[in-house]
C-alpha positions as CSV (number, residue, x, y, z in Angstrom):
1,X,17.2,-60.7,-38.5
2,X,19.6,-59.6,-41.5
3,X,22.4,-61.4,-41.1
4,X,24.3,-57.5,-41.9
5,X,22.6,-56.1,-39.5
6,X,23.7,-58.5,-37.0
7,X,27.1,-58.3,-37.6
8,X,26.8,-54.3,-37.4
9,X,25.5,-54.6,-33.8
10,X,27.7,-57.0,-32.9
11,X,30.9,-54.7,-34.2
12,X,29.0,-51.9,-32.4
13,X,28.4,-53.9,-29.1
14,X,32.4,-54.5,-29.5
15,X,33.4,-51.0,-30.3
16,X,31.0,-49.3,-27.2
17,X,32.7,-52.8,-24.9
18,X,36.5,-51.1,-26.0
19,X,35.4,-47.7,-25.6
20,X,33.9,-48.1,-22.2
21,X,37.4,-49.9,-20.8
22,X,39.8,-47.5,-22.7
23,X,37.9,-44.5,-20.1
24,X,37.7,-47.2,-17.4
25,X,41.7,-47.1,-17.9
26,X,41.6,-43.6,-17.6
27,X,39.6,-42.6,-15.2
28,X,41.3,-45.3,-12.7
29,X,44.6,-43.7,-14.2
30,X,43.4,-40.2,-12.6
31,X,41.8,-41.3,-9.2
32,X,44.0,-43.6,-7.4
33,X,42.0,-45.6,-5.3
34,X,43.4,-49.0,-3.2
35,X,41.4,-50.4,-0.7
36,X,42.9,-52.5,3.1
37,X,40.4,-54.9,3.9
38,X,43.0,-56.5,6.8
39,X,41.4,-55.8,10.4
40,X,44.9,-54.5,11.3
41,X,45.0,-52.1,8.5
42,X,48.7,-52.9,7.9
43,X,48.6,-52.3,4.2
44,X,47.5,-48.7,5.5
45,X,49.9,-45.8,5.1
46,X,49.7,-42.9,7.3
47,X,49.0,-39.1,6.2
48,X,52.6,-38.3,6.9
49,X,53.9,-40.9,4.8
50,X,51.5,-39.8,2.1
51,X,52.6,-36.5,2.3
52,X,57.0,-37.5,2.3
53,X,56.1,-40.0,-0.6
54,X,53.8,-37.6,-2.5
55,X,56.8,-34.8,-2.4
56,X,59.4,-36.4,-3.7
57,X,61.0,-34.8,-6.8
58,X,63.7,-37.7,-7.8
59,X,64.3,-41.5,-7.6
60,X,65.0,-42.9,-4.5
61,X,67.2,-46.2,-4.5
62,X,66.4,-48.7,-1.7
63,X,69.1,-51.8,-1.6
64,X,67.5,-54.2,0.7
65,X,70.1,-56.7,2.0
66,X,67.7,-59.6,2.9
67,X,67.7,-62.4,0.1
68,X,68.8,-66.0,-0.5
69,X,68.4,-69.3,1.6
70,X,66.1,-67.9,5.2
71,X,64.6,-69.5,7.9
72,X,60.8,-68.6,7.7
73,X,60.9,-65.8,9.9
74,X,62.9,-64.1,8.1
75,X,61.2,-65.1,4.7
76,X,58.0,-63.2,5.8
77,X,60.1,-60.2,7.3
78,X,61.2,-60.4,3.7
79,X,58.1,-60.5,1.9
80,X,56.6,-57.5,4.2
81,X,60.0,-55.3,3.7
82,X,58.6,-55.7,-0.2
83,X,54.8,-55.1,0.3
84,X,55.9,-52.0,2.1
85,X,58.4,-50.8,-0.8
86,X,55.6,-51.7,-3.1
87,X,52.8,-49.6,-1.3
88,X,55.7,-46.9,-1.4
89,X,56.4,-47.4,-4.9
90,X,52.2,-46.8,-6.0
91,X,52.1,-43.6,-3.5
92,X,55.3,-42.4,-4.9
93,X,54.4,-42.9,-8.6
94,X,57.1,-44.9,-9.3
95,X,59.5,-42.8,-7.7
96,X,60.8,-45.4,-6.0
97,X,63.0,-48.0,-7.1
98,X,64.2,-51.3,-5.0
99,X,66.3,-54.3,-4.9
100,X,67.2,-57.4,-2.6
101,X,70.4,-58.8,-2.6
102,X,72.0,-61.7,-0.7
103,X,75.4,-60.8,0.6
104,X,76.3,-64.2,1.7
105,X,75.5,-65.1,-1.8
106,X,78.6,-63.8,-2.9
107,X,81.1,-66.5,-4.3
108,X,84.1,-65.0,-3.6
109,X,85.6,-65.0,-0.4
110,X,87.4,-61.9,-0.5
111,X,84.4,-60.1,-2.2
112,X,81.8,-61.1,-0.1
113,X,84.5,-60.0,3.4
114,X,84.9,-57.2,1.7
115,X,81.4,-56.1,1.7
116,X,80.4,-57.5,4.6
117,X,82.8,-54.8,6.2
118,X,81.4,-51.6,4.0
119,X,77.9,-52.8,5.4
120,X,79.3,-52.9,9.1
121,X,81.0,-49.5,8.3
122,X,77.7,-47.6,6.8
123,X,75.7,-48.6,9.7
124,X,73.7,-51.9,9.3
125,X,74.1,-54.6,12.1
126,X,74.8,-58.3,11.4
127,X,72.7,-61.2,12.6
128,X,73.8,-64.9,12.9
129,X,71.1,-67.0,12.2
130,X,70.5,-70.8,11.9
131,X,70.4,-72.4,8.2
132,X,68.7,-76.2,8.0
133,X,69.8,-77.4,4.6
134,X,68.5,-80.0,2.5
135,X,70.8,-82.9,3.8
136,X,69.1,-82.4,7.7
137,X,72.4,-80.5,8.8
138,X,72.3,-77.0,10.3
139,X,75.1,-74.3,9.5
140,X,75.0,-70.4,10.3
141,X,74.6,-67.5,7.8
142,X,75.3,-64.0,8.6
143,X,73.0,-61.3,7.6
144,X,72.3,-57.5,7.2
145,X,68.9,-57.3,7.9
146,X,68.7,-53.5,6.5
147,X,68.6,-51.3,4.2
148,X,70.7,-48.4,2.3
149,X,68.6,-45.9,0.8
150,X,69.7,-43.6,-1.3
151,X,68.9,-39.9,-2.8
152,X,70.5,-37.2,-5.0
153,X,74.3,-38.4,-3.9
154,X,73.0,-39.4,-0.4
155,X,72.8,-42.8,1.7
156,X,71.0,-43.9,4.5
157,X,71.4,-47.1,6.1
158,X,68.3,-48.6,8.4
159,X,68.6,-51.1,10.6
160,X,64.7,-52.7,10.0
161,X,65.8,-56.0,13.0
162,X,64.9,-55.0,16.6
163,X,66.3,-57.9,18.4
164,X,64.8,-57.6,22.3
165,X,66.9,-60.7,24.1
166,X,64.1,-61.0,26.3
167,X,61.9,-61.9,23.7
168,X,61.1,-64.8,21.5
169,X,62.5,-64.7,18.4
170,X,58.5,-64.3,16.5
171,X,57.7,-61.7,18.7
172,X,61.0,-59.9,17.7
173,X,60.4,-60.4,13.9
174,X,57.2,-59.2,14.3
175,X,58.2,-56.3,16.5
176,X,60.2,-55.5,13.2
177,X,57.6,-55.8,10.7
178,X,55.6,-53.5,12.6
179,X,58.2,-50.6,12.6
180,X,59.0,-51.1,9.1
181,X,57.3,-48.1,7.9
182,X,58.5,-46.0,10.7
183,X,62.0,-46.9,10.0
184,X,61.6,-46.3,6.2
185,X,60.1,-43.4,6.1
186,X,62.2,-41.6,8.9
187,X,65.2,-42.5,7.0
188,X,63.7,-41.3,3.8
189,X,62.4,-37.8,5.4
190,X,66.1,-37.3,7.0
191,X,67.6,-37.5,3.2
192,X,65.0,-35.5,1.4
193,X,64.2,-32.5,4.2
194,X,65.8,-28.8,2.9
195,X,66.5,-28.0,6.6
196,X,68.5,-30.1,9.5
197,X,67.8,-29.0,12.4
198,X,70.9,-28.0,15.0
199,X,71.5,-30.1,18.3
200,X,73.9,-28.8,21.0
201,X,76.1,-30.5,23.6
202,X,76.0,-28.1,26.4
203,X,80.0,-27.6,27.7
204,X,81.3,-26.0,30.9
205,X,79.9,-27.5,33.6
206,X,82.5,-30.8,33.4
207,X,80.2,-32.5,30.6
208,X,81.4,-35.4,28.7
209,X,83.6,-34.4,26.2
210,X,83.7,-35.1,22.3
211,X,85.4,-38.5,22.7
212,X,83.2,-39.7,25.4
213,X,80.0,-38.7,22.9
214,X,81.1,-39.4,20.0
215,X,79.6,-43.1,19.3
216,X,75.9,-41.3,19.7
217,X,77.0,-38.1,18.0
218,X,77.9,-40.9,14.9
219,X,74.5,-41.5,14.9
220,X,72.6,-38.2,15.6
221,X,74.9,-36.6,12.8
222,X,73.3,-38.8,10.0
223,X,70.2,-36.3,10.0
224,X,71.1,-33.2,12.6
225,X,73.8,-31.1,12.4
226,X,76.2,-30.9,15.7
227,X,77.4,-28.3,18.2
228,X,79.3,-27.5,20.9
229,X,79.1,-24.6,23.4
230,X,78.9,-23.0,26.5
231,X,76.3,-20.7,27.8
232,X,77.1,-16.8,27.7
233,X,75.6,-15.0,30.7
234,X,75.9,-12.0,28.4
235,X,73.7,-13.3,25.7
236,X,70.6,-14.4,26.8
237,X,69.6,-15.6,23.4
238,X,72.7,-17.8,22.8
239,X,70.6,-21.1,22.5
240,X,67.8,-20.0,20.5
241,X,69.4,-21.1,17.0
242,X,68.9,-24.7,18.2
243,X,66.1,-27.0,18.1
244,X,67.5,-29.4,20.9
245,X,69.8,-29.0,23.8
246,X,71.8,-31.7,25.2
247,X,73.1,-31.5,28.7
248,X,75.0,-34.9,29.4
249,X,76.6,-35.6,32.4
250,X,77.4,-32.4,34.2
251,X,79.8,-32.6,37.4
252,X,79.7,-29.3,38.5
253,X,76.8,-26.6,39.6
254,X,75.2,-24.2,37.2
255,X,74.8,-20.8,37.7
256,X,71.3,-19.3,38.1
257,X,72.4,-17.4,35.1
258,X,72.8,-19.8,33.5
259,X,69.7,-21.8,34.3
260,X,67.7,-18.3,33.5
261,X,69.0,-18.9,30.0
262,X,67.9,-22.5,29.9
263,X,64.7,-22.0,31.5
264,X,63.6,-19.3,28.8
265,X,64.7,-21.6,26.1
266,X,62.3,-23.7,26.8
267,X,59.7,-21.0,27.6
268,X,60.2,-20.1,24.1
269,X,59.9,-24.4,22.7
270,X,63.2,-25.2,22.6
271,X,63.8,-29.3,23.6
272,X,66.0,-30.5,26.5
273,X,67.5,-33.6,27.0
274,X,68.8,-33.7,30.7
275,X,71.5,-36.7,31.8
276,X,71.6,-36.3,35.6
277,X,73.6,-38.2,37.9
278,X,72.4,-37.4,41.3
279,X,75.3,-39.4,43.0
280,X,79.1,-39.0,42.1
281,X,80.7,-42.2,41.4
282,X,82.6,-43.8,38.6
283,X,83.4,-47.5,37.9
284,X,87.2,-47.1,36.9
285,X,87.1,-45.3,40.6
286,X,86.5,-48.9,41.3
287,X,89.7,-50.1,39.0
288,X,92.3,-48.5,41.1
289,X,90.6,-48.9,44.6
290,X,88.5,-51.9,45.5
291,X,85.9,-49.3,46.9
292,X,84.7,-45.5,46.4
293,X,82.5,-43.4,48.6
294,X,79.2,-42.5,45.8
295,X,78.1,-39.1,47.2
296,X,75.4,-36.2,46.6
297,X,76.0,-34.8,43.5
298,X,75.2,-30.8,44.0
299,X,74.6,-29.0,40.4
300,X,72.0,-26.5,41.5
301,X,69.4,-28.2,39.2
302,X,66.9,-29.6,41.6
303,X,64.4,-26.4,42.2
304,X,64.6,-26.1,38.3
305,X,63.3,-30.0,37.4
306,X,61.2,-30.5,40.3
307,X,59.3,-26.8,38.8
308,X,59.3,-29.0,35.7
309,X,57.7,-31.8,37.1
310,X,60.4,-34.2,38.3
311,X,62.6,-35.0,41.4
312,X,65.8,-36.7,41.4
313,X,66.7,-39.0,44.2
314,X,70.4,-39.1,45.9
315,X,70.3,-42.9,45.4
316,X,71.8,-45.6,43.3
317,X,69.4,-48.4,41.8
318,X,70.4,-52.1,42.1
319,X,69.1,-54.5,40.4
320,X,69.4,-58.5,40.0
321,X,68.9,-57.7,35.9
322,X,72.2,-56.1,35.7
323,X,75.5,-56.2,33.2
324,X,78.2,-59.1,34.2
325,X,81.8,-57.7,34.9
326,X,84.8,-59.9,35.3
327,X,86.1,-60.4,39.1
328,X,89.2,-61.6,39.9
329,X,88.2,-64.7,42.5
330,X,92.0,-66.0,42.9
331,X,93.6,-65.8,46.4
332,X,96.3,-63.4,47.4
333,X,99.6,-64.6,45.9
334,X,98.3,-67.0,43.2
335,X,97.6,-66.2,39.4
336,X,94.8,-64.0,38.5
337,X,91.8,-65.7,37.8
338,X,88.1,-64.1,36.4
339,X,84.9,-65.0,36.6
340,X,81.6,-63.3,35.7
341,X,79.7,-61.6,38.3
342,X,76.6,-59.6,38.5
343,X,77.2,-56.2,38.8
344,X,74.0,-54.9,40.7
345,X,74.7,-51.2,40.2
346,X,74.6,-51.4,35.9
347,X,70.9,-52.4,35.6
348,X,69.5,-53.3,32.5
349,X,66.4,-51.1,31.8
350,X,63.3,-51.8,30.1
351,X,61.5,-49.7,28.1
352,X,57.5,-48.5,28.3
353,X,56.1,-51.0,25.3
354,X,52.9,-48.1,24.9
355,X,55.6,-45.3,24.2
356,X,56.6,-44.7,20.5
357,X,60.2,-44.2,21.9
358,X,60.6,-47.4,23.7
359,X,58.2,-49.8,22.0
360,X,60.1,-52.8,21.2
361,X,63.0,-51.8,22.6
362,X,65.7,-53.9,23.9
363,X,67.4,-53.0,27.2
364,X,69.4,-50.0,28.0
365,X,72.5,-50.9,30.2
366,X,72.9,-47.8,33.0
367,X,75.5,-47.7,35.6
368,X,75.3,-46.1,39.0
369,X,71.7,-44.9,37.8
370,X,69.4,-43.3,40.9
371,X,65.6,-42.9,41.0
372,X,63.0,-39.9,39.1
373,X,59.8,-38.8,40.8
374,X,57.2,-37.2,39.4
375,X,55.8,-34.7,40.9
376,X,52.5,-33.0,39.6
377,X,53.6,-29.2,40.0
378,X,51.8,-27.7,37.1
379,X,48.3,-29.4,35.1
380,X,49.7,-28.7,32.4
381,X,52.6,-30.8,31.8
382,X,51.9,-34.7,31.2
383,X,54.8,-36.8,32.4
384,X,55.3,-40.6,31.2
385,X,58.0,-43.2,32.5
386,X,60.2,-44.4,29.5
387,X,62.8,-46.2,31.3
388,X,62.5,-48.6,34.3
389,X,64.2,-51.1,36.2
390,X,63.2,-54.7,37.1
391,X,60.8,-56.4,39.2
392,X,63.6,-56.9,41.8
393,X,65.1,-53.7,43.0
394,X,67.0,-52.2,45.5
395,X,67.8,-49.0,46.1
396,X,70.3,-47.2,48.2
397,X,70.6,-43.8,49.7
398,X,73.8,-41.9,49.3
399,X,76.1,-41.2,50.9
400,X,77.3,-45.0,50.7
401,X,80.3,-46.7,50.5
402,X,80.8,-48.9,46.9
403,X,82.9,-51.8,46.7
404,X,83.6,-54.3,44.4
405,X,83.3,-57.1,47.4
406,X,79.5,-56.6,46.4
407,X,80.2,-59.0,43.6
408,X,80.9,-61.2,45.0
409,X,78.5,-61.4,47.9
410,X,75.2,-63.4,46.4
411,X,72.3,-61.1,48.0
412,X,68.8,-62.4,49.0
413,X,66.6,-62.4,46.5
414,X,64.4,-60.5,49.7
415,X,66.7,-57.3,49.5
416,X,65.3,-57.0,46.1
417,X,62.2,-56.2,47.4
418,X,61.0,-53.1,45.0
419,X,59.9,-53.4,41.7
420,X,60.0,-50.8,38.5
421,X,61.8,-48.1,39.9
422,X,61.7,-44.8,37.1
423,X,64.4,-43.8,35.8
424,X,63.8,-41.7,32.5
425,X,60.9,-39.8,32.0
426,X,59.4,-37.7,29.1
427,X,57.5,-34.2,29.8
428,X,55.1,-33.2,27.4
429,X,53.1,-29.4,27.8
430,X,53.9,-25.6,28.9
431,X,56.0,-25.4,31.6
432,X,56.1,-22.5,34.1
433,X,59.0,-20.7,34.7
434,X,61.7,-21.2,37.6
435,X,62.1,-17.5,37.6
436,X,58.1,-16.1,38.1
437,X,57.6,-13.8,41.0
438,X,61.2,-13.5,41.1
439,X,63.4,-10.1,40.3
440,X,65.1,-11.1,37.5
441,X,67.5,-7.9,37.6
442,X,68.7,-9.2,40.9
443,X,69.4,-12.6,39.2
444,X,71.0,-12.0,35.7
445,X,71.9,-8.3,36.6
446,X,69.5,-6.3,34.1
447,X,65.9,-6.3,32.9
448,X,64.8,-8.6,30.5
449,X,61.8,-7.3,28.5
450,X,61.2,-10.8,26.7
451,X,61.3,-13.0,29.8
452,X,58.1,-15.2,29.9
453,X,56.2,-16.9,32.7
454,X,54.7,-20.0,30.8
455,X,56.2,-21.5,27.9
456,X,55.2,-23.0,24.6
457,X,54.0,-26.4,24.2
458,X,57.2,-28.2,23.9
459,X,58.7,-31.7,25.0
460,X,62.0,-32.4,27.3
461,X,63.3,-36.1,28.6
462,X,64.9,-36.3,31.7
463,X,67.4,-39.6,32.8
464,X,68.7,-40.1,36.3
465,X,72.2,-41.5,34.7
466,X,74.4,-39.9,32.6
467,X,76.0,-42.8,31.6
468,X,73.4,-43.8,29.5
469,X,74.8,-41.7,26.7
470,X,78.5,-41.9,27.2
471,X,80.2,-44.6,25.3
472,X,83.6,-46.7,26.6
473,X,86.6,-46.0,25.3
474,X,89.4,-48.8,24.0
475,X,93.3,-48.2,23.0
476,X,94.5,-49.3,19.7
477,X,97.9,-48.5,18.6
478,X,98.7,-45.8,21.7
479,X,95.3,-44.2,20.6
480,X,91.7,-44.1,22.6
481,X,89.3,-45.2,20.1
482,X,85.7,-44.7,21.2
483,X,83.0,-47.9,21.1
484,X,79.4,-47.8,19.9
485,X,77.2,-46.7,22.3
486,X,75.6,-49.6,24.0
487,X,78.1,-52.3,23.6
488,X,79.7,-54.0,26.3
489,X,83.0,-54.8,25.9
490,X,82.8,-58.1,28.4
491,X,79.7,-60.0,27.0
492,X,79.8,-58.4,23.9
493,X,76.9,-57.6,23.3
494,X,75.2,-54.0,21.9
495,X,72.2,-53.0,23.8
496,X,69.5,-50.2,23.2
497,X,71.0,-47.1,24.3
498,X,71.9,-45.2,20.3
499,X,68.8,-46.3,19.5
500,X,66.7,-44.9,22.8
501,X,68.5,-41.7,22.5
502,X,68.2,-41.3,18.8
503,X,63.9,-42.2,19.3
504,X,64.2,-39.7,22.1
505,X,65.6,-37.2,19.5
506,X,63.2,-37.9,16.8
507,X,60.2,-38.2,19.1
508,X,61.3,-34.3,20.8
509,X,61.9,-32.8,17.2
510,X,58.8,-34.6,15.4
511,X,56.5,-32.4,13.9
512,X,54.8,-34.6,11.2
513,X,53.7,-37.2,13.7
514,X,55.8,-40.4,12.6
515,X,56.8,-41.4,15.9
516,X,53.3,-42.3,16.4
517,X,53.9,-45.0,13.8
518,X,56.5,-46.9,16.3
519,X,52.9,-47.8,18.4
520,X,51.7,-50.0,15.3
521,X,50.1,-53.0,16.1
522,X,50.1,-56.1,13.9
523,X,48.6,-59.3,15.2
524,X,50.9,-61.9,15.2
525,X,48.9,-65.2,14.1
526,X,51.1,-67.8,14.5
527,X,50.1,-71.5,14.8
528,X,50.7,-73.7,18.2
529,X,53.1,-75.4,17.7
530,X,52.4,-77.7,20.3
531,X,48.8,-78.5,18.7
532,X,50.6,-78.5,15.2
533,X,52.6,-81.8,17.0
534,X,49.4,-83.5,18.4
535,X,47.3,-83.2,15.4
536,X,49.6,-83.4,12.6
537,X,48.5,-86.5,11.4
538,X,45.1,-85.8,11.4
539,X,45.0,-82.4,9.5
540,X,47.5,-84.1,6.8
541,X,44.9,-86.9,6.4
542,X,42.4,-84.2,5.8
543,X,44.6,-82.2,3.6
544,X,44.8,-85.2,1.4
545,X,41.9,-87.4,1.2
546,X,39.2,-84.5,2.2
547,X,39.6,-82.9,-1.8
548,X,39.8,-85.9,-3.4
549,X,36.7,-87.3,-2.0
550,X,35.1,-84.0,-2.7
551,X,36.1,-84.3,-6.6
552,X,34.9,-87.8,-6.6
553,X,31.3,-86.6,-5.0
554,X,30.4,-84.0,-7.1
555,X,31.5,-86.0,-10.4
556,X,29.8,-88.7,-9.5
557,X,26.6,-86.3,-8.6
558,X,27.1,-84.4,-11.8
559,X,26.4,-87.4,-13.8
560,X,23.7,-89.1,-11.4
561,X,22.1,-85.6,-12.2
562,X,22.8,-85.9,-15.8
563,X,21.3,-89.1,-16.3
564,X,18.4,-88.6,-14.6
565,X,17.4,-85.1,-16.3
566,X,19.1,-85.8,-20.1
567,X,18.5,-89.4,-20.3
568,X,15.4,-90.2,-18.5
């Protein structure tokens, strides 16, 4: 062949080769296309998230606060925090834009105190955890393990740890790497949605007040807008402008006017949230008097939930996983002296693991909390159990007499002797009315042309304790100052009551379906570490002599057969 010609196919063959990737280039360009070949699918976004990423009109900044010198737990929480923002990043188109930094990195001392308070103040929780350096000793390092996302002026902060103390520390990290996308994406949709949606705090029936409230209205106000308000007989439309109600801790009866209002707000889809405390009694009752009588709290409610589906007991739970208080054990005329002791009326409840609202939560500390039945009224309405108590229960009918003496009494573990008593429950479905076959002139003293006997589908969550959502108070210089909601000022600690409420509030209001991303599942494939001990030797004797030996083989192979072919 021409050596010319030659040379012209080969600079055609090259010019078609550059052609054909420059449209490879932008064909991919126009069709996105990424494929999850993990069995778990957890490189898999949902629609929804699709849809929030896919809408977004600006840059959204995400400041991860989760770098430096980690243990390896928290390296691989690290690592997925980054695949996630990545996978964001590609279904975004670039929209957004991230960053870790260390805040225990920091140098200076008064810098780095400095910020470790404007993290605590926007909303992100510490976390001690243990540091082996390079010298064999062990020290602590505190850490933010969260985020602050922001957009057009706005900030978020997410919390991405769920710490459960009664569970390991893996299964907790990967609790956490399972609701990353959840937690990113909520935050993200509360910051970039046109509309927030109203929530009320019902008032006038001896509700908690503002102060009382206030640690869970912190939270709820980050992506709902608050109110206040009582119920006007004269108006029966006076709750349709909101999208939830909140009824929390109500001492004294409603009127069936008023429950005619309630009842056709939810006829019409509107969300309840309904903090009951079927028995009247109040720990500091128990701070002035070493005993209190607990007795039958009447509000006029019950024919109204059990037509919902639920029944609430005139009892008070006890349960040997319960909060410590401190009791005075000196005798009469000597110095005061405290101890811990189990206080077997503030259980600790556990959440339902297959429920997007409770999966991998931690406890939720209740005090004085009673017992919910379900009762199948209407087929319509599904009910699930969200909040229960421990394997060893008691339970107590009121009227009863409460003292503090029970403290300090140790209790068979035989009195516990009933197990997972319910005591918050979600209602899904159309609810019938209270009021059918009923003259409703004769109730709210005039027709009402609009009143309806079965409702929309809506959602409503119902807790026997209405402490669950009131927060304690502390004075600081002559002032009440409230405390988060959840923390105990005695051990210390912070349990899971902000963040069941707030999941409660997102899972009632969701309309996109991300609260079905809380019931991910990612297997957790961690090695034994007992078998890791046993055969270590073994496998590192493998690991070192096994590819040597291999290279060896096939070299010495490669020129047996080169020999024998070339040379022969």
């Amino acid at each position: 062949m021409d050596k010319k010609v030659y040379k012209k196919q080969q600079i055609i063959r090259l010019a078609l080769l550059l052609a054909s990737i420059i449209l490879i280039c932008i064909i991919s360009n126009q069709f996105f296309l990424r494929l999850d070949l993990t069995s778990d699918k957890r490189y898999t976004l949902s629609p929804a998230t699709h849809n929030i990423l896919g809408d977004l009109d600006e840059v959204v900044y995400v400041r991860v606060y989760l770098d430096g010198d980690l243990p390896v737990g928290f390296r691989r929480m690290r690592t997925a925090i980054r695949e996630m923002l990545d996978e964001f990043r590609v279904v975004s188109r670039h929209h957004i834009h991230y960053e870790f930094i260390d805040p225990s990195g920091i140098d200076d001392n008064a810098v780095r105190e400095d910020l470790f308070v404007q993290l605590h103040d926007k909303g992100l929780r510490p976390t001690n955890i243990d540091i082996t350096e390079r010298g064999g000793g062990r020290s602590q390092k505190l850490v933010f393990p969260g985020a602050i996302i922001s957009y057009k002026g706005m900030e978020m902060p997410v919390n991405l740890l769920r710490n459960n103390p009664s569970l390991q520390a893996e299964e907790n990290l990967n609790n956490s790497v399972q609701g990353l996308e959840y937690e990113l994406i909520s935050s993200l949709q509360s910051l970039i949605k046109p509309e927030t949606k109203k929530i009320a705090f019902l008032e006038g029936h001896g509700e908690l007040d503002e102060l009382l409230v206030s640690g869970i209205s912190s939270v709820i106000s980050r992506s709902y807008d608050i109110y206040r308000g009582q119920i006007d007989g004269r108006n029966l439309q006076s709750l349709d402008d909101y999208h939830a109600l909140i009824i929390a801790k109500p001492l004294h009866p409603f009127s069936e006017v008023e429950k005619y209002v309630i009842d056709q707000y939810i006829m019409k889809g509107g969300r309840v949230m309904w903090f009951i405390d079927p028995v009247s009694i109040d720990l500091d009752s128990l701070t002035y008097a070493s005993e209190a009588i607990a007795l039958i709290n009447d509000l006029n409610l019950d024919d109204q939930l059990f037509r919902y589906g639920v029944r609430l007991n005139p009892n008070l739970v006890m349960d040997r996983n319960c909060l410590l208080i401190p009791l005075n054990v000196a005798l009469a005329g000597e110095e005061a002296r405290f101890v811990p002791a189990p206080w077997y009326f503030s259980p600790l409840l556990a959440g339902n693991d297959n429920h997007p609202v409770t999966k991998g939560l931690t406890y939720v500390k209740s005090e004085f909390a009673s017992v919910i039945d379900t009762v199948a009224t209407s087929s319509s309405v599904s009910r699930e159990v969200l909040l229960h108590s421990s394997r060893h229960t008691r339970v107590l009918n009121a009227p009863l007499m409460v003292s503090l003496d029970m403290a300090r009494k140790e209790l068979s573990p035989a009195d516990f002797n009933m197990s997972r008593q319910p005591v918050a429950v979600l209602l899904e479905g159309r609810f019938p009315s209270l009021f059918t076959n009923r003259m409703i002139s004769g109730i709210i003293g005039m027709d009402d042309p609009a009143f309806r006997e079965s409702g929309e589908e809506t959602r409503m969550l119902v807790v026997a304790d209405g402490d669950i959502i009131r927060n304690d108070i502390t004075v600081a210089g002559g002032r009440p100052e409230p405390l988060p909601l959840g923390y105990d000022r005695y051990s210390g600690r912070t349990f899971g009551n902000s963040e069941f409420i707030m999941n409660a509030i997102n899972y009632l209001l969701d309309e996109e379906g991300l609260m079905a991303l809380r019931t991910r599942e990612l297997q957790l494939r961690l090695l034994d570490r007992s078998k890791v001990r046993e055969q270590r030797t073994r496998w590192q004797i493998i690991n070192m002599v096994l590819p040597v030996a291999l290279v060896l083989f096939f070299g010495v192979l490669y020129n047996w057969t080169r020999k024998k072919f070339f040379f022969s």
